[in-house]
N, C-alpha and C positions, 0 to 999 in steps of 0.2 A: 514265855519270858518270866524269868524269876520276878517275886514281890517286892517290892522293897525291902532293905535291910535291915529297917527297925526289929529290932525284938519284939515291939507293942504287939498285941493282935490285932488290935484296933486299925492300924496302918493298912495288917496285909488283909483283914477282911474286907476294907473301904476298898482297895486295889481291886481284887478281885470282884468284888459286887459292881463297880465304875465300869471294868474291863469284859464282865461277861451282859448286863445291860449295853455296850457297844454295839459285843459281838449280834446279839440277838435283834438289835436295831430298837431296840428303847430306845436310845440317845442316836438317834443318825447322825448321815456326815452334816457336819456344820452347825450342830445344836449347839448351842451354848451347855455349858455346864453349871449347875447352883452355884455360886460364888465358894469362897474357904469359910467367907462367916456366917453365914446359912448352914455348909453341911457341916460347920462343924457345931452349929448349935443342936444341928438334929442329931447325928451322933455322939455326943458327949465328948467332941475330942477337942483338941488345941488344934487353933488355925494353921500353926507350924506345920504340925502332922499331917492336916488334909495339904499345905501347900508340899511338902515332900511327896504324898501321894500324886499331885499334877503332876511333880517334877520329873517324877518314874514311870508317867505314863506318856507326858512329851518326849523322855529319853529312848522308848519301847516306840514309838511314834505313832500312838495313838492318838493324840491330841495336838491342836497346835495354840501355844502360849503366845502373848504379846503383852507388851508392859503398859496396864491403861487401860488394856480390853479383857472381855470375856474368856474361859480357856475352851476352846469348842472342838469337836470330834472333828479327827483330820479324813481329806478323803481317803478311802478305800480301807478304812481301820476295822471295817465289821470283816471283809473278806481278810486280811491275816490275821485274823482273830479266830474263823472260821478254819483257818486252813491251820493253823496251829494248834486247833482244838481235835483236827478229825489229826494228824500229829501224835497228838497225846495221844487219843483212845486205840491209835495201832498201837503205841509202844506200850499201854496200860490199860492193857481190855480188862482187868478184875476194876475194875471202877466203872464198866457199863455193865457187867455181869454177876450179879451178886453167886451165893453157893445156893446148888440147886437145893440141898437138904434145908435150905430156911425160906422156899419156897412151896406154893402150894401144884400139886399135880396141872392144875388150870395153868397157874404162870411160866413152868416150866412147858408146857405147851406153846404159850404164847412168846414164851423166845425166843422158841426155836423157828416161830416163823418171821417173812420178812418183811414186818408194816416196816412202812416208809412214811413221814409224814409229808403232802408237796411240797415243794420249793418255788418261790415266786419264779418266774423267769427273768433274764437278763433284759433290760430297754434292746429294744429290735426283735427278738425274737416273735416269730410267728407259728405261734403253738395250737397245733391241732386236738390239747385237750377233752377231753369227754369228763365234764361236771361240773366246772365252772362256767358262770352266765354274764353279759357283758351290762357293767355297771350302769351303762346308757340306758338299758332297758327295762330299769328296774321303775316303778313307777311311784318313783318318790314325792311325789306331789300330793297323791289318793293317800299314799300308805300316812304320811303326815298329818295328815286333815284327822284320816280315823284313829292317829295315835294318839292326838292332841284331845280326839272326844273322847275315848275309851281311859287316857288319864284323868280327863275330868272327870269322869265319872264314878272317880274314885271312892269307896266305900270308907266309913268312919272307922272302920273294925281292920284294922291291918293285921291278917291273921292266915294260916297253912289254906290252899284253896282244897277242893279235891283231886286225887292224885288222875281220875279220869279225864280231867280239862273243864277247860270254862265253859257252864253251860250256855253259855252266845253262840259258844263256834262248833259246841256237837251239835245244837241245835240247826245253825245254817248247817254244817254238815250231814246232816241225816236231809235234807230238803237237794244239798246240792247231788248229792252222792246217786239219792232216787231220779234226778232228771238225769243225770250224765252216764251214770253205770247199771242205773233199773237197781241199786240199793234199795230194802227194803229190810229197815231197821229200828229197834229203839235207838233212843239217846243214852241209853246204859249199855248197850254195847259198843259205843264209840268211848275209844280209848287216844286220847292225845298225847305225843311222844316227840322225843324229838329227835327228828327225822329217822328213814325207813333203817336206821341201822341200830337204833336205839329199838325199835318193835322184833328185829332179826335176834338183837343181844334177849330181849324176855323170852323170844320163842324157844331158845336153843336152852335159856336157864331152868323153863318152866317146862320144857317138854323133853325133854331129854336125858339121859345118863351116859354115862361110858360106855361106849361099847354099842349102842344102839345106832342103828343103821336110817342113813339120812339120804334119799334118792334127791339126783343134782343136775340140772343140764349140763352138761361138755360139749363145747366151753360154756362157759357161762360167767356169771359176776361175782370176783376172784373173793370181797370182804365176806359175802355170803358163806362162801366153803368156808373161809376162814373161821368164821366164828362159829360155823358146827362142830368145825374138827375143836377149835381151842376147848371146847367142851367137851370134847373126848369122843365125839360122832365118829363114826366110821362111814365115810360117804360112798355112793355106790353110783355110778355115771351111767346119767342114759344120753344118749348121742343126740344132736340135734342137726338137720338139714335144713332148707328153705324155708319150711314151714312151722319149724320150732321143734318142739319136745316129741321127739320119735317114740309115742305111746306105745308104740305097741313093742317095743322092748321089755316095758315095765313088768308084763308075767313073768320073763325068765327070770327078769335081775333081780327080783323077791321068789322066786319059785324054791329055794332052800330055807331063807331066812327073810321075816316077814323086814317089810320098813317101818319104823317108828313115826316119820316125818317126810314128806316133800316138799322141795323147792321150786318155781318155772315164774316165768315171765311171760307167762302166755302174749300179751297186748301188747310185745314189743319185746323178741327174745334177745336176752345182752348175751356175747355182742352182735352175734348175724344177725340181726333185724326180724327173724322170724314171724308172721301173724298165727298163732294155732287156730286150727280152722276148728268149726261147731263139735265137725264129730271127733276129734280129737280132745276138742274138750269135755266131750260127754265120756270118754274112754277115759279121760283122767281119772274124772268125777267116781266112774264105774268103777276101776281100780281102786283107790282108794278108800271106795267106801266096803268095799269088800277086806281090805287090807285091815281094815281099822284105822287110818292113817289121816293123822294130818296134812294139811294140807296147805302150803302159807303164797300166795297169790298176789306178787309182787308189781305192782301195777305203779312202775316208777317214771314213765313217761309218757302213758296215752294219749293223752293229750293232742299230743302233736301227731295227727293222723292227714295223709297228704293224696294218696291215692289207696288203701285199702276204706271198707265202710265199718265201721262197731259193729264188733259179734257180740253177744251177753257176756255179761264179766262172770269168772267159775262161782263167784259169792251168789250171783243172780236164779245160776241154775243149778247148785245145791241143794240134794235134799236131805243128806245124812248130816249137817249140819258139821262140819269137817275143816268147811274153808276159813282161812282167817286172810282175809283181805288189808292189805299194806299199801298206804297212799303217801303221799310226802308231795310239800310245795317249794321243794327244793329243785326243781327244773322249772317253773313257770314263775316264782318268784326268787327267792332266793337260798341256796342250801347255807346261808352265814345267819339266815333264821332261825333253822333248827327247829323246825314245824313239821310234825305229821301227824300222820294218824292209824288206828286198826280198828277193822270192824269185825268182832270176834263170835264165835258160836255164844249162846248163854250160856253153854257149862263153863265155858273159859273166864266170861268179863270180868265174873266177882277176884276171880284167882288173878289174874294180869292187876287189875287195881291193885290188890295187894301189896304185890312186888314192886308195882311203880313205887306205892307209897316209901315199901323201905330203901327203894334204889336212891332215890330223884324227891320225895313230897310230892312232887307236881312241876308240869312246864309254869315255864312265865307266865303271869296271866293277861299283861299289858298286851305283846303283841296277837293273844290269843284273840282279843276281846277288838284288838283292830282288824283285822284280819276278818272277825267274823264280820263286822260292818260292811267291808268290801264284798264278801258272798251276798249277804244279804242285798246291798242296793245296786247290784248287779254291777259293780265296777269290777269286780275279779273276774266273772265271763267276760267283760269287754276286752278286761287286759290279756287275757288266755287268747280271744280272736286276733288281737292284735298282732300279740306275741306266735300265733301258728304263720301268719303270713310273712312275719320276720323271718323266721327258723326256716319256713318254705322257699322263701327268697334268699337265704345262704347255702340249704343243701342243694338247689338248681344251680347257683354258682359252682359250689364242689362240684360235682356233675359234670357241669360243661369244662370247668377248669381242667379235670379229668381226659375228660373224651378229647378235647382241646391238643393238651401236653404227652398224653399217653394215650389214649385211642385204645388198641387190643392190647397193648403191654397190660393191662388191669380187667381185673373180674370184681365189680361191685356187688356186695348183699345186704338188705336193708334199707333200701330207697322209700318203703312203703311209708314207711312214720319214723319217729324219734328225730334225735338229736346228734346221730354219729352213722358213719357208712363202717362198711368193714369191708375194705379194700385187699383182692390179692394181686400178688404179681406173678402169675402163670409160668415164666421163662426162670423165676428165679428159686430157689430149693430154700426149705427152711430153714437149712441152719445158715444163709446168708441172711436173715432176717434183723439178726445185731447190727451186722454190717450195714444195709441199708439205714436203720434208722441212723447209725452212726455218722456217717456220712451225710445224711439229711441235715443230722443237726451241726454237722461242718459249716454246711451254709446258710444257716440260721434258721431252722425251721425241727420243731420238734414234732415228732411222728413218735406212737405207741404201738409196740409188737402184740401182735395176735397169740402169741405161744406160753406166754404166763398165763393167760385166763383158760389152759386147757389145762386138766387133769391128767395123771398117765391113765388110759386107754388104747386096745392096742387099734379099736376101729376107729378111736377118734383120731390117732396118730395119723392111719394111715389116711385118711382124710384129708389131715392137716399135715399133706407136705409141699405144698408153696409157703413162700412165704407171704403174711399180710402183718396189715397193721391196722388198728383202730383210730380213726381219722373223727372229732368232733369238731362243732363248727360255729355252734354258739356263741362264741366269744370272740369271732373275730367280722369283721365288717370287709367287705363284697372285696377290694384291692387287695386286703391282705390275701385273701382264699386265692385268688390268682397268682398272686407272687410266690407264695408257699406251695402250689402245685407245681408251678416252673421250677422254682427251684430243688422238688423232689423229684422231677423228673432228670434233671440235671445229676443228681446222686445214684438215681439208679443207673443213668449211661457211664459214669462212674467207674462201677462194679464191672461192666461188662469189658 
């Protein structure tokens, strides 16, 4: 919708800033609006102006007026807002695309790929998700208590902290890390971050160049390639089966040109659930340390272990000092914290400070300093037992919901641990795999396809020719996981 007709600027920029705060759900449906003599003392404008500005956004029918009452966002104003905007940028892609030559080699990389940021979901929908955590479970009552001490205990010096973290919480974590993962660290090598994709962006900035070669599970988890490659990595796919990261590929796929870098999930391969067993991880270790290679040891959801037992974590049984170990409490509290962490070799620590310092200063130190409370007075292992029993009692629901509604139509992998299955459907070929979820989400249930988080490989392909989809479950409570089984099973007889 055009702005209004005034020639002022002042008109069409109140238009515009009122009309995209809408879209974006600042102002939802039925907010009221500042009144005309408010906004227009905050903008310097005439009451007139701001009331033409209502007048052009009631006639667009964004708002609804009444003579006596507030003027408040009308329903459904954010979705033709939305839908007029994605509108625009068909008919006017050079306003999301600037010219490559006034960008830098990095950004014209990261164009060209396809982040997406989520999108809440519609009311009803039952989303099978993998990363968000349900609000009910968050343990707001502990986290309050220690936010309330850790503000108090506020220091008279309001000043930059260190770009390593608050020494509270490297300290509980060098304590918690040694009981749960057999860490065995200084506190200067504990690096605070926030969350594990902020430790992936240093690794890729501080260790890498163009052109250098970065080994990656396939499939594996999709942000991680992403930000090797956005750095100009050339990734190199080793395959994964049951058991995770098929080592013993690793001499051919370096047997021309060495690898700079590796990636794995040993404790929980994303997304087939994989455990690497001891001597796989010893063949890692072997590998790499002969490679000269890094080594970055993603341990983003161990936690939640159901029927496999703890092997040593690859940091524990390093001896080339190689691994850089990456933790985050973004699956056991919550990733809207933006809390992690890395435990890095000592050539590394002083260089990653560094660069935190000129990236970021440092994380917050308020929730750092809560947070450590809760390690310390054992309320975060209570909530971790608590929360494995939860997660345990929704993935046996998936499971039976499963067996239940589709029986052998389905191959599950990943039952051992974590927070998501990776479901195939045997009868069905992979390029129906759109379809399906297509169809799923016909009847209100969101499912994610298994084929973006693969690389082209021509043996991972052949592998991957059913189609699946990556099912999480975190987020939804015991009815829903049933009704959203039934009714994907319902989508798939569908297709048939």
């Amino acid at each position: 919708m055009p702005a209004p007709s005034s020639t002022r600027p002042g008109s069409r920029s109140l238009y515009r800033d009122l009309r995209a705060r809408i879209g974006d759900g600042s102002y939802a449906a039925g907010t009221a609006l500042p009144s005309t003599r408010v906004l227009a003392a905050e903008r310097g404008l005439s009451r007139g102006t701001v009331s033409l500005v209502y007048e052009q956004l009631a006639s667009d029918g964004f708002v609804d007026t009444r003579p006596g009452a507030a003027t408040r966002v009308a329903a459904g104003a954010a979705d033709r807002i939305r839908t007029q905007g994605r509108a625009d940028d068909a008919t006017e892609p050079h306003r999301q695309m600037p010219d490559s030559d006034r960008l830098s080699a990095f950004a014209q990389r990261l164009q060209a790929m396809p982040l997406r940021p989520s999108a809440p979901d519609p009311a009803g929908v039952i989303d099978f998700v993998y990363g968000p955590l349900a609000g009910s479970d968050f343990p707001t009552l502990q986290w309050l208590k220690a936010l309330r001490r850790a503000e108090g205990q506020r220091s008279q010096r309001l000043e930059y902290a260190t770009p390593l973290g608050a020494p509270e919480l490297r300290q509980a974590l060098q304590k918690h890390l040694h009981q749960t993962r057999d860490i065995r660290c200084s506190t200067e090598q504990i690096l605070v971050v926030n969350g594990s994709q902020h430790a992936l962006d240093l690794c890729a900035r501080l260790l890498l160049n163009p052109g250098d070669r970065v080994v990656v599970e396939n499939p594996g988890y999709r942000m991680a390639h992403q930000v090797f490659a956005a750095y100009g990595a050339q990734l190199v796919c080793a395959d994964v089966d049951d058991d995770g990261l098929q080592t013993a590929q690793l001499a051919a796929l370096t047997a021309q040109a060495p690898a700079k870098l590796a990636y794995a999930t040993p404790g929980h391969q994303f997304p087939l659930g994989g455990f690497l067993p001891i001597a796989r991880r010893h063949a890692l270790l072997d590998w790499a340390r002969a490679q000269r290679c890094w080594l970055i040891e993603d341990d983003y959801d161990s936690d939640y272990r159901y029927t496999v037992r703890p092997e040593p974590s690859l940091w524990s049984l390093d001896r080339a000092d190689c691994v850089i170990h990456v933790g985050t409490f973004s699956k056991t509290l919550s990733p809207q914290l933006r809390l992690g962490y890395m435990v890095l070799p000592p050539a590394l620590a002083g260089l990653f400070a560094q660069a935190k310092l000129l990236t970021d200063r440092h994380s917050a130190t308020g929730p750092q300093r809560a947070l450590a409370q809760l390690i310390d007075d054992g309320s975060y292992a209570r909530h971790v037992r608590r929360m494995r029993r939860k997660q345990q009692a929704r993935q046996q629901a998936l499971l039976q919901a499963l067996e239940r509604h589709l029986g052998t139509q389905v191959r599950i992998q990943g039952a051992a641990s974590g927070l998501h299955l990776a479901v195939w459907f045997p009868a069905l070929p992979a390029s129906c795999e759109a379809q399906l979820v297509q169809a799923a989400a016909q009847r209100g249930v969101r499912v994610y396809p298994i084929s973006p988080l693969y690389l082209q490989s021509s043996s991972a392909q052949a592998t991957h020719a059913v189609a699946g989809v990556v099912m999480g479950y975190a987020l939804l409570d015991l009815p829903e996981i049933e009704r959203g089984v039934e009714q994907l099973a319902q989508a798939l007889r569908s297709l048939r």
